[in-house]
N, C-alpha and C positions, 0 to 999 in steps of 0.2 A: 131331740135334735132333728129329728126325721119331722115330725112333724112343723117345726118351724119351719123348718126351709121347703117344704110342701109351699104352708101358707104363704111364707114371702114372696116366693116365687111365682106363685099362681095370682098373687097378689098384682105383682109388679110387670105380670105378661099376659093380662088380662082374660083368663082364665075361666068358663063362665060353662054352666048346665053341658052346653051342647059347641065342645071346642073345638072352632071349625077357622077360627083366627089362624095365619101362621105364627102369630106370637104365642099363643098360646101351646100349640103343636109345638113349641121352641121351647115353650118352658115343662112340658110333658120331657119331649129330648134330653132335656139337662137333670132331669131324676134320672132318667137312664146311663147316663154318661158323665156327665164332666162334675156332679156332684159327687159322685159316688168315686170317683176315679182321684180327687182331690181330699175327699175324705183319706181314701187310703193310700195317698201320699204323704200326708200327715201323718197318720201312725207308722209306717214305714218309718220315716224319720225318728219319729221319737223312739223306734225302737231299736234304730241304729246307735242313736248316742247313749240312751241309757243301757242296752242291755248288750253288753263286748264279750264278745264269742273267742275265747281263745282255749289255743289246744289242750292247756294244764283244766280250763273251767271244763272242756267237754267232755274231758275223762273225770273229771270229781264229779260230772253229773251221772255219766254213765256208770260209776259205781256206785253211787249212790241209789241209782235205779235196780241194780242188781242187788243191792243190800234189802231194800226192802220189797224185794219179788212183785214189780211194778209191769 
């Protein structure tokens, strides 16, 4: 995934040996920030809906951690 979105990116913001473009500098920026920050809002999410933290789950986990000396 990491590298697709390299390529599209540098693809689509012209990207090029010696990146001296501000578009390019723009799409350098968006590996550091809004790719990576949207990535993990996505998993955020999905791991809000599938995985429900409740009080009864967090003690069956915590015994279970103490049962097998984890």
């Amino acid at each position: 995934m990491q590298a697709a979105s390299f390529s599209i990116v540098h693809i689509l913001t012209g990207f090029d040996v010696n990146p001296t473009s501000s578009s390019a500098l723009f799409g350098i920026d968006l590996h550091f920030a809004l790719i990576p920050g949207i990535i993990m809002l996505i998993g955020t999410l999905i791991f809000w809906k599938f995985y429900k933290l409740t009080p009864d789950k967090v003690k069956d986990h915590q015994e279970r951690v103490i049962e097998l000396k984890i």
